[in-house]
C-alpha positions as CSV (number, residue, x, y, z in Angstrom):
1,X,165.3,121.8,102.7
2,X,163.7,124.9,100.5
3,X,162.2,121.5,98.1
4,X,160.8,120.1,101.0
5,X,159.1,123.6,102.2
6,X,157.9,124.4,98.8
7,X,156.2,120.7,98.8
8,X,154.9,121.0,102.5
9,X,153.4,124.9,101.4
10,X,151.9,123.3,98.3
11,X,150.0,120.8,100.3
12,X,148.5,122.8,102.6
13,X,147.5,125.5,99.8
14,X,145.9,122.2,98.4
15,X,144.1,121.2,101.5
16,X,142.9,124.8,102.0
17,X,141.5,125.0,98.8
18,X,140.1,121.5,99.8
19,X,138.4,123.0,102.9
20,X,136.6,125.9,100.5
21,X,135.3,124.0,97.9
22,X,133.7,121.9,100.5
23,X,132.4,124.6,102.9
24,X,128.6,125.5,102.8
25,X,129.4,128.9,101.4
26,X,130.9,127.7,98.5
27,X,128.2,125.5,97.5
28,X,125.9,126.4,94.6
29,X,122.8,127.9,96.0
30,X,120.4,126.0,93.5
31,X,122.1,122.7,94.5
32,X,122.5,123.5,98.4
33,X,119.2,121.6,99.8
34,X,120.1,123.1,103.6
35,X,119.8,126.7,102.2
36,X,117.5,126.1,100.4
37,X,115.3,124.8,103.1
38,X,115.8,127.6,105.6
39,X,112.8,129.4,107.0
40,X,114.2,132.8,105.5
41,X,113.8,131.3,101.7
42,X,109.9,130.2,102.3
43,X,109.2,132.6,98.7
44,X,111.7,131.0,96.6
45,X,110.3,127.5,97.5
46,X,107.1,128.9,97.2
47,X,107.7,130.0,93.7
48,X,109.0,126.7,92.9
49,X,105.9,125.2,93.9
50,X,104.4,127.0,91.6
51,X,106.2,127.1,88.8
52,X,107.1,123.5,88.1
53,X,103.3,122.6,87.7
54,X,102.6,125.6,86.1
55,X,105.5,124.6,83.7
56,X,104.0,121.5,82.6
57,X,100.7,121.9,82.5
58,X,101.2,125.2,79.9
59,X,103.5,122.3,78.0
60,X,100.6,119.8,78.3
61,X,98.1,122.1,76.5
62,X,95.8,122.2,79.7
63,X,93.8,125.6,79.9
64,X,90.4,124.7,81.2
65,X,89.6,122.4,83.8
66,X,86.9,120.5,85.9
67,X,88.0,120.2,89.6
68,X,86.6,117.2,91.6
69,X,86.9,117.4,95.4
70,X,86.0,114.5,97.7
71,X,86.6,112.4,100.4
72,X,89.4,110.0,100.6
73,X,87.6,107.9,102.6
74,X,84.7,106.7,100.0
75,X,85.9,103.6,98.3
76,X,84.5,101.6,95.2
77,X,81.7,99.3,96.5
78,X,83.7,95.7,95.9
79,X,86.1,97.1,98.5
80,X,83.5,98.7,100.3
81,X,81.3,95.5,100.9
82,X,85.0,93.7,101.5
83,X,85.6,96.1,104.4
84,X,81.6,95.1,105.9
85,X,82.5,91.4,105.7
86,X,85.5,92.3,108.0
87,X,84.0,94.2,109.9
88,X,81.0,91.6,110.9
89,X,83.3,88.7,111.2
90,X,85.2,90.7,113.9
91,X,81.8,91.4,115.5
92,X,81.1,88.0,115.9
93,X,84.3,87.4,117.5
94,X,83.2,89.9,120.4
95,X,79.6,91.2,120.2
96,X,79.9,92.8,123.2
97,X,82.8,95.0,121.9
98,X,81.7,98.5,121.4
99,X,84.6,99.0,119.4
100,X,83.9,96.4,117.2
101,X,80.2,97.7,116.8
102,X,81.1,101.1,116.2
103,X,83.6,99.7,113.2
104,X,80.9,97.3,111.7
105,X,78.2,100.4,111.4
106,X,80.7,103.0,110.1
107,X,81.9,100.1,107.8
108,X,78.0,99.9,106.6
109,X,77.6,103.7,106.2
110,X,80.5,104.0,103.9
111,X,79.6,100.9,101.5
112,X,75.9,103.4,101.5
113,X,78.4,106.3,100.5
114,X,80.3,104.1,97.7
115,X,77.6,105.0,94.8
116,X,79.5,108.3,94.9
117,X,83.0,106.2,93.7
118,X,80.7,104.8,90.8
119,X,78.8,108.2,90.5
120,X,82.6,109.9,90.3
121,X,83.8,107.6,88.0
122,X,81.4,108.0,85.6
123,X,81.4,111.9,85.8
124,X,84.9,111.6,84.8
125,X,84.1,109.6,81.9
126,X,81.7,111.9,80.8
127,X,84.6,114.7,80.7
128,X,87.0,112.8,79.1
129,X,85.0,112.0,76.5
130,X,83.3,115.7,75.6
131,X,84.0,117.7,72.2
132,X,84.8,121.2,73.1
133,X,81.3,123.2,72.2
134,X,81.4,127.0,71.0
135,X,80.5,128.0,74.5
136,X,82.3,125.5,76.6
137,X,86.0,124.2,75.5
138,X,86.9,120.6,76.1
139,X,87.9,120.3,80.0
140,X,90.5,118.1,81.5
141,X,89.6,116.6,84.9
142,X,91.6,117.8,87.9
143,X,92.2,116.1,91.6
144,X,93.6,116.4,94.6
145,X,95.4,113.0,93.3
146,X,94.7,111.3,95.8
147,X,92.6,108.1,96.8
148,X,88.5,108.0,97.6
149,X,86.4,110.3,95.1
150,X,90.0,111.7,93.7
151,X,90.9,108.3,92.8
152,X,87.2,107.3,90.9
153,X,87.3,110.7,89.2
154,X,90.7,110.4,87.9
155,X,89.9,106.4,86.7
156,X,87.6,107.9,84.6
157,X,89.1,110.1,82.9
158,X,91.8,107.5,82.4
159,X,89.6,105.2,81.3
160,X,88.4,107.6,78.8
161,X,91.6,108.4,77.2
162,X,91.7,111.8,78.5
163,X,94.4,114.0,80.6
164,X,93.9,113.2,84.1
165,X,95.6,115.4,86.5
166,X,96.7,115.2,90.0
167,X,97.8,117.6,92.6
168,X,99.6,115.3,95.5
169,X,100.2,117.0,98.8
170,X,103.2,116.5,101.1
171,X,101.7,115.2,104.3
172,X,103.4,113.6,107.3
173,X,101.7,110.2,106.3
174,X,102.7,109.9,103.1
175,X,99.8,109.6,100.9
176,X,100.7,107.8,97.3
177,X,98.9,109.0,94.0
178,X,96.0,106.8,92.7
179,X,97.0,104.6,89.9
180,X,94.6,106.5,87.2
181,X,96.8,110.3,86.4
182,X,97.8,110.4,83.5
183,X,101.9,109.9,84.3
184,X,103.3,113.5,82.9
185,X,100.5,114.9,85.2
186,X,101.0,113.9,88.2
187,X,102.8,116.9,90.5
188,X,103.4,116.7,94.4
189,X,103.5,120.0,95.8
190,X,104.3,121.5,99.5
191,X,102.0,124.0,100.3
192,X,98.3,124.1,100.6
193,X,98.4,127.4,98.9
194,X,99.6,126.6,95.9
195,X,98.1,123.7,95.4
196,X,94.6,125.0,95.9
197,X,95.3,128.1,93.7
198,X,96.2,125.0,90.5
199,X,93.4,123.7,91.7
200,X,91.0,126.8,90.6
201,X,93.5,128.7,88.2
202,X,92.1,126.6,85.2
203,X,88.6,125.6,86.9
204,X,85.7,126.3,84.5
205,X,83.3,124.0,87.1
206,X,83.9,123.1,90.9
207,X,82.2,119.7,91.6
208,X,82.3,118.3,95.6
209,X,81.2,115.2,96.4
210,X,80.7,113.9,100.4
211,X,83.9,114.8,102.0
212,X,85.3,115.7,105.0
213,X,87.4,118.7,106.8
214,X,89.2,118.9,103.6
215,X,86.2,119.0,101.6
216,X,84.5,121.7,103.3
217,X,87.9,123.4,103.3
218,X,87.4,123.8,99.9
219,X,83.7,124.3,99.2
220,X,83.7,127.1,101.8
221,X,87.1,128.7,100.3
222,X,85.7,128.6,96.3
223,X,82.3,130.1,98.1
224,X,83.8,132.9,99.3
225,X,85.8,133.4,96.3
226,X,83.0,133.6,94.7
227,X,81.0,135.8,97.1
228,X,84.0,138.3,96.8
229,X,84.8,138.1,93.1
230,X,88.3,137.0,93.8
231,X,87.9,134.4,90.8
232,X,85.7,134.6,88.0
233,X,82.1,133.1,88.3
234,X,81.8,129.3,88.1
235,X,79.5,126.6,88.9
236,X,79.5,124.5,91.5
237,X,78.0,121.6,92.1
238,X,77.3,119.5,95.4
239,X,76.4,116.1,94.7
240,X,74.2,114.4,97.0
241,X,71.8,117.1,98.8
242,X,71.1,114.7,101.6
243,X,74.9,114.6,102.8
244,X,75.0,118.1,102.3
245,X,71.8,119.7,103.4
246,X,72.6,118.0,106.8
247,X,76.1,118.6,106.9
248,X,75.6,122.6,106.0
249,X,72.3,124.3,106.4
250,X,72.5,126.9,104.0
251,X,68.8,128.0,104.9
252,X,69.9,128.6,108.0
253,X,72.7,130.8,107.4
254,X,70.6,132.6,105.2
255,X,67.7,132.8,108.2
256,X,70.6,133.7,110.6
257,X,71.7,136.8,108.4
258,X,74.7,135.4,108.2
259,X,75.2,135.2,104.4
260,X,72.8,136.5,101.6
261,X,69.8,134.7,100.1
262,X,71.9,135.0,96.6
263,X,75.1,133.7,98.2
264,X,73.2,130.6,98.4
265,X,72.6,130.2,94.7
266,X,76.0,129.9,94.0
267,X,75.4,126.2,94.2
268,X,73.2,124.0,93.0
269,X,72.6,120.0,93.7
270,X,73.0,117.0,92.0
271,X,72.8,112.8,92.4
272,X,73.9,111.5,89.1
273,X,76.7,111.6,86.9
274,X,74.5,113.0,84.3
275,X,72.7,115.4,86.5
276,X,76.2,116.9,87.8
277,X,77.4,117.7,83.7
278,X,73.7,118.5,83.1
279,X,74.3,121.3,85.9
280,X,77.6,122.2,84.4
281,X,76.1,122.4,80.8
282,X,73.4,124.6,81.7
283,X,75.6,127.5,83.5
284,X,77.3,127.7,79.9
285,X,73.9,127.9,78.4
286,X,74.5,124.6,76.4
287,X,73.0,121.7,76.4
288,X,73.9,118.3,77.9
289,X,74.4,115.3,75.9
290,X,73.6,112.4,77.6
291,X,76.8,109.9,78.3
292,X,75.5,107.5,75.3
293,X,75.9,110.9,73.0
294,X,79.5,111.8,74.1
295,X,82.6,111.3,72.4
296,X,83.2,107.6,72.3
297,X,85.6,105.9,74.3
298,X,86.8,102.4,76.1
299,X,84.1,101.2,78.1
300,X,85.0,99.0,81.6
301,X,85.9,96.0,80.5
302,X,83.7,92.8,79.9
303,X,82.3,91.7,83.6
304,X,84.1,94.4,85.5
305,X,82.6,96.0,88.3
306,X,83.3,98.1,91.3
């Protein structure tokens, strides 16, 4: 009888020790995913964010950078001019569809707004391929890592042989890095926050092409950065004045009152590849190699084109 109570009291000490080891409490807090995601540890996760990219790019060597911002939306002109033959043959199906004609025009604005994929491409090139001067060190090109502008930056960089980074951004539709960062650079992060601050922590230039909300997010956040001396001076340059002389009157802020006439000097314009790195090399006081007269590397290859 006492053997039979000693066995029955060893198996429910067994079974309680059972029920710790698999309560909440007891599990590790670094492990413990539900903890870890409460709203109470926001600054841990926050320093997470942070850290893990920080981490790697210290590992990776990168310390100066060239962020390019842009739409997602601006595609390489073969898929571009794909996207107008769509567009017309569904047209044709139903002329009288305004739906259909409102697709085929905005289908035909964005193969206009494609240079900027070749324009972005090449730019990155151009990094990748520049010696380090003694008034400008060697840059690494930086993205949002995503597709559009992000995408043709990145490619050439890539294509260059150079680090091409990527900072992904959770989003609730999913949004898969382009194929052209460099593999041990590309990072996902949660917040906005941190992401923009890796964006500029390394920045020696800001370029923006065409964009969007999230593209005037940015211009307008590194602009008042810069208005307020929050981060050290930098250039920035907006390519294609068009776009952006209609999209942001600057004069007119400055007519209004509404900023400084010197707060609009802390940009400048360009509409070429060479122009933007031409803009870039001139804040440093150097001068700007064309792209024949930069460090060599793989051209596209034979017959390719976007």
């Amino acid at each position: 009888m006492t053997e039979r109570a000693d066995q029955a009291s060893e198996d429910e000490a067994r079974e309680r020790v059972n029920r710790l080891i698999t309560s909440p409490s007891y599990q590790q807090a670094d492990e413990d995913r539900a903890f870890l995601l409460r709203p109470e540890m926001c600054a841990v996760r926050l320093q997470l964010d942070f850290w893990k990219t920080e981490e790697i790019l210290l590992q990776h060597g990168i310390d100066h950078t060239v962020v390019v911002y842009g739409s997602t939306r601006i595609v390489e002109p073969s898929v571009a001019r794909e996207r107008v033959r769509a567009a017309d043959r569904l047209l044709a199906s139903d002329p009288a569809n305004h739906d259909f004609v409102h697709a085929a025009d905005r289908a035909k604005r964005l193969l206009e707004q494609s240079r900027y994929y070749d324009i972005a491409r090449t730019f990155g090139r151009i990094v990748g391929r520049r010696r380090a001067t003694s008034t400008l060190a060697r840059l690494a090109v930086v993205t949002g890592g995503g597709p559009g502008i992000m995408e043709a930056a990145n490619r050439g960089a890539f294509e260059s042989g150079a680090p091409s980074i990527g900072l992904n951004i959770s989003l609730p539709r999913e949004q898969l890095p382009n194929p052209y960062i460099s593999p041990d650079l590309c990072f996902k992060l949660h917040y906005f926050a941190i992401r923009k601050m890796h964006l500029l922590e390394r920045a020696k230039a800001a370029v923006f092409f065409p964009g969007g909300y999230g593209t005037c997010d940015e211009l307008f956040e590194v602009l008042t950065l810069l208005q307020t001396g929050k981060i050290a001076p930098l250039p920035v340059v907006l390519v294609g004045a068009q776009y952006w002389r209609r999209a942001v009157d600057f004069d007119f802020l400055v007519d209004e009152g509404m900023i400084a006439a010197i707060d609009a000097k802390l940009l400048t314009f360009a509409e070429s590849a060479d122009q933007i790195w031409d803009a870039i090399a001139a804040w440093y006081g150097e001068r700007a190699p064309s792209l024949g007269e930069h460090e060599p590397g793989p051209e596209l290859a034979a017959g390719e084109k976007s």
